[in-house]
C-alpha positions in Angstrom: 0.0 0.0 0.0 1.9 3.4 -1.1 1.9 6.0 1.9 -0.8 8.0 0.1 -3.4 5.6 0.3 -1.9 4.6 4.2 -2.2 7.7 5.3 -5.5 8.6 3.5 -6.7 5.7 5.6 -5.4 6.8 8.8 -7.6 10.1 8.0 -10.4 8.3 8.1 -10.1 5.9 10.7 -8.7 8.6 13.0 -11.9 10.7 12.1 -14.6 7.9 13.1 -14.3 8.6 17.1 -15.4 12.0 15.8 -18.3 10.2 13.8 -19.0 8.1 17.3 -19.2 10.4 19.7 -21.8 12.7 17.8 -23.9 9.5 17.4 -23.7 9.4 21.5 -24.2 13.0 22.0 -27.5 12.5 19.4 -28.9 9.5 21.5 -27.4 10.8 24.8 -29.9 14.4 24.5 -33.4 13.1 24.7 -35.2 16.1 24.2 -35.4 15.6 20.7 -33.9 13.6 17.8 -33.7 14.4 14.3 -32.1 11.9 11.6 -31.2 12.3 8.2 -31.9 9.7 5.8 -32.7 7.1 8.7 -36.2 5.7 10.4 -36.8 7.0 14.3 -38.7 4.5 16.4 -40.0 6.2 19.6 -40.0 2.9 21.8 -42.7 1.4 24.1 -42.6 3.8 27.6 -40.0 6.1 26.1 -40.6 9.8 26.4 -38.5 12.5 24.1 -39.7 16.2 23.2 -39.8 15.9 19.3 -38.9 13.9 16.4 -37.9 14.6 13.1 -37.1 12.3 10.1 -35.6 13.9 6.5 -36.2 10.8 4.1 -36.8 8.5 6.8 -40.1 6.8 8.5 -40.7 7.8 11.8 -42.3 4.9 13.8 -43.9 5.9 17.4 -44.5 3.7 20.1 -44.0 5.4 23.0 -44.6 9.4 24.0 -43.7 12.7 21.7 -44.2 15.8 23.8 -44.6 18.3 20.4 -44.6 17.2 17.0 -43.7 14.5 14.9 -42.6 14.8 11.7 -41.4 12.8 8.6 -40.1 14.7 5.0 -40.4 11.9 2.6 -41.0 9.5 5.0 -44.1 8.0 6.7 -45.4 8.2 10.2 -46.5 5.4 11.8 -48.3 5.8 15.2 -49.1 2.6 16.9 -51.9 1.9 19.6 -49.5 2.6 22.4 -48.3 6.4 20.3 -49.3 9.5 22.2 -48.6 12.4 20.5 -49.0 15.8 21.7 -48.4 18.3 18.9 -49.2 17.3 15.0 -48.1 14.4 13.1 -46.9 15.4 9.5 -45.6 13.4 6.4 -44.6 15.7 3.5 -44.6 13.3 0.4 -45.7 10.4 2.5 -48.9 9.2 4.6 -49.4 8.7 8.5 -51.0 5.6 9.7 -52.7 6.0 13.3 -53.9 2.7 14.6 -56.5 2.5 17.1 -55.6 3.8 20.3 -53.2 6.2 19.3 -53.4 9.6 20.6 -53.0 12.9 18.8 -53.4 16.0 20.6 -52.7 18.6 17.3 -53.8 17.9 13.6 -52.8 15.2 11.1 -51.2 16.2 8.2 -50.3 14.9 5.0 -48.8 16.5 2.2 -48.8 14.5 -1.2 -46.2 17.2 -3.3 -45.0 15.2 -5.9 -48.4 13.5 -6.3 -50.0 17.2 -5.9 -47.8 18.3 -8.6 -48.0 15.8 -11.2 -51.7 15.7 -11.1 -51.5 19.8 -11.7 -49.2 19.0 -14.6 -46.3 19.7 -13.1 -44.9 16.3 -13.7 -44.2 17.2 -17.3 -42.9 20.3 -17.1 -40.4 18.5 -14.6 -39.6 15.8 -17.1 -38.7 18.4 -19.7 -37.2 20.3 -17.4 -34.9 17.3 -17.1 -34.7 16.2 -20.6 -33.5 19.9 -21.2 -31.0 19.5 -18.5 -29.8 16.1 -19.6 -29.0 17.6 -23.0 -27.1 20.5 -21.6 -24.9 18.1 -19.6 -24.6 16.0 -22.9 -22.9 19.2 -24.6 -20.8 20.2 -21.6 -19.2 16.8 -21.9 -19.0 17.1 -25.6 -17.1 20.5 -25.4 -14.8 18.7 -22.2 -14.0 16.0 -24.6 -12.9 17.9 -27.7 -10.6 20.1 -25.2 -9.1 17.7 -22.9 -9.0 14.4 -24.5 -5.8 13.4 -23.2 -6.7 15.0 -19.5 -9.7 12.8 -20.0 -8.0 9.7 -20.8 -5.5 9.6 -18.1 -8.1 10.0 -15.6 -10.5 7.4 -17.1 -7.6 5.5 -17.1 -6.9 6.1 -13.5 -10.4 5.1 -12.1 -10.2 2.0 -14.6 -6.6 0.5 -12.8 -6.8 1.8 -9.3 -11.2 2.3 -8.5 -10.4 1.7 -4.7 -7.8 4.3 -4.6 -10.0 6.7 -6.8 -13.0 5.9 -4.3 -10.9 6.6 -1.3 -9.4 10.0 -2.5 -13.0 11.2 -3.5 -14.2 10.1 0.2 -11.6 12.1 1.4 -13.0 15.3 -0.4 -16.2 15.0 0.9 -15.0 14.8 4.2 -13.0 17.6 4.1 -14.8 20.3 2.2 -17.2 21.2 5.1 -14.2 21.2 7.1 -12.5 23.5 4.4 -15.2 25.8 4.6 -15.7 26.7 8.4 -11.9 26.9 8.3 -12.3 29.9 5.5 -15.0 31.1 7.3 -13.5 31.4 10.3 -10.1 33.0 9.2 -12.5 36.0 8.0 -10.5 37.1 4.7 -10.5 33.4 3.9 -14.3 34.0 3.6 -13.7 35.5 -0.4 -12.4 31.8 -1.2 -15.1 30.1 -0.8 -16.4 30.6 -4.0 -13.2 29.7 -6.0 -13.4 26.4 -4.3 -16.9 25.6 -4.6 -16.0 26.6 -8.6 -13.2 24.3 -8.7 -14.7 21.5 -7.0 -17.8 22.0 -9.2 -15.3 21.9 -12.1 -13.5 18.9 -11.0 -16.4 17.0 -10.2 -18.1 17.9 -13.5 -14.8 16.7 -14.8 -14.5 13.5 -13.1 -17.6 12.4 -13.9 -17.3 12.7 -17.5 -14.1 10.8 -17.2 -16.2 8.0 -15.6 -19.2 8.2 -17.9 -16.4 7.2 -20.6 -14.9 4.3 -18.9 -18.3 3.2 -18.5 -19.5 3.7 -22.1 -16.1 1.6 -23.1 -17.4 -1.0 -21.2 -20.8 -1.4 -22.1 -19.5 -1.2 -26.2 -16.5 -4.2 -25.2 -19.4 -6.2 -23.8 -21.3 -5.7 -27.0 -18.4 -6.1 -29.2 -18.1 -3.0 -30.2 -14.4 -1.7 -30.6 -12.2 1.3 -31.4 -15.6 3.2 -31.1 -13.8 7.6 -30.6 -13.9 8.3 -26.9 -17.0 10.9 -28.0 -19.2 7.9 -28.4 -18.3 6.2 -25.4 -18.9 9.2 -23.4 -22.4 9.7 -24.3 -23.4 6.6 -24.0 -21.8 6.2 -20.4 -24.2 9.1 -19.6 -27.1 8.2 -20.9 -26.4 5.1 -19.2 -26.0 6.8 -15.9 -28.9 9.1 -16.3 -30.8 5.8 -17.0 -30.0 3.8 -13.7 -30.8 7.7 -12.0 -34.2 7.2 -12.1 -34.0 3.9 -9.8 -34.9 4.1 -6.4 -32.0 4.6 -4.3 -29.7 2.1 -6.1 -29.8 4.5 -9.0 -28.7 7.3 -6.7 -26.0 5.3 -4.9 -24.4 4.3 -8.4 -24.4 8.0 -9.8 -23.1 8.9 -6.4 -20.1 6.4 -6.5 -19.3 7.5 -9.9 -18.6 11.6 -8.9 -16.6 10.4 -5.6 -14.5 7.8 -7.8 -14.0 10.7 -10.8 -13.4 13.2 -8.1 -10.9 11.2 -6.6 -9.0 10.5 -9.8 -9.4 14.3 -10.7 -7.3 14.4 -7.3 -4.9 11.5 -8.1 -3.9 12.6 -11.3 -4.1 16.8 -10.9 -6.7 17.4 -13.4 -5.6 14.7 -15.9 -2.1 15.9 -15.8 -0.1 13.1 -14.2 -0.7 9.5 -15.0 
């Protein structure tokens, strides 16, 4: 293992006490709880003050003093729930079973379903499409500039995806970090848009080197060969854009291919060092 990825690996390990202990303090303060992307269930004969779930369900079995709430997530109150503000779902529903108490109002809000019934849903669809397309001719413009940039970090993430994964990790752990540390050194403060900018650039980068590897690989698997990197390109995106619209898979897959591209963006300094 070279001392890049050792100590890159260090970093991390070194930083999940950090992880730990904010998970205890979380569970430790019981006047509230509030999870991102995770479910809440409010035990039998436990008490807390509120609880809030963004893309999670929030299952009650026990006592919420206020109000219970769920964005893109269901609330499910069972017999033993008492509840005394209002339950909400916002893009979900909220099951009370018999017994349940609720002291406020019950609340659903069906958004998406509000909005495609309005028509909304189409205008959202083209809105995509349109988007799609002027990602499609970013990358097009990205590939008849940097070619060889390209290649050397489609190459990169090809060879060595761990270490490409790993560096990209790294990124998104630091940025935050990057960012109170500008903010807090005052005149850093007129940086922080020149690196949002360049990691906006780099990550728009990286994942057009990905989109490539993976067009390359879908045209070798359908013996298609010595295709111009162009092709391959667009048909890694349209790939990617395609496994988007799964349900949470699609997300996660999109999601590995910007860390892995951002990483080799990293690795290689903008496609400049093999």
């Amino acid at each position: 293992m070279s001392k890049k990825i050792l100590a890159l690996v260090l970093l991390l390990a070194l930083s999940l006490p950090s992880f730990a202990a904010l998970k205890g303090l979380e569970s430790a303060k019981e006047e509230g709880i509030v999870k991102v992307g995770e479910n809440i269930v409010v035990p039998e004969g436990a008490e807390i003050k509120a609880a809030v779930a963004v893309g999670g369900n929030v299952e009650v079995l026990g006592t919420v003093k206020e109000d219970v709430v769920a964005v893109g997530g269901n609330v499910v109150l069972q017999k033993s729930a008492v509840v005394g503000g209002n339950a909400v779902s916002v893009g979900g529903k909220v099951d009370k079973m018999a017994g349940a108490k609720v002291v406020g109002e019950i609340t659903e809000i069906k958004f998406p379903a509000a909005m495609i019934s309005k028509g909304f849903g189409w205008g959202l669809a083209i809105l995509s499409i349109l988007s799609f397309i002027a990602f499609v001719v970013l990358a097009v413009i990205l590939v008849a500039l940097f070619s060889k940039q390209l290649g050397i970090t489609s190459y990169y993430v090809e060879k060595l995806p761990g270490h490409a994964l790993l560096w990209g990790l790294l990124i998104a752990i630091l940025t935050p970090l990057i960012i109170v540390m500008l903010v807090l050194s005052v005149i850093g403060i007129v940086f922080i848009p020149l690196y949002l900018l360049l990691l906006w650039a780099a990550g728009v980068f990286g994942y057009v080197a990905v989109s490539q590897l993976i067009g390359k690989k879908v045209l070798k698997a359908l013996r298609i060969y010595n295709r111009p990197m162009l092709w391959e390109m667009i048909v890694g995106l349209i790939l990617l854009c395609l496994i988007g619209f799964l349900p949470v898979l699609g997300w996660i897959a999109k999601g590995l291919a910007a860390l892995m591209g951002l990483g080799a963006i990293l690795a290689t300094r903008f496609g400049t060092q093999a």
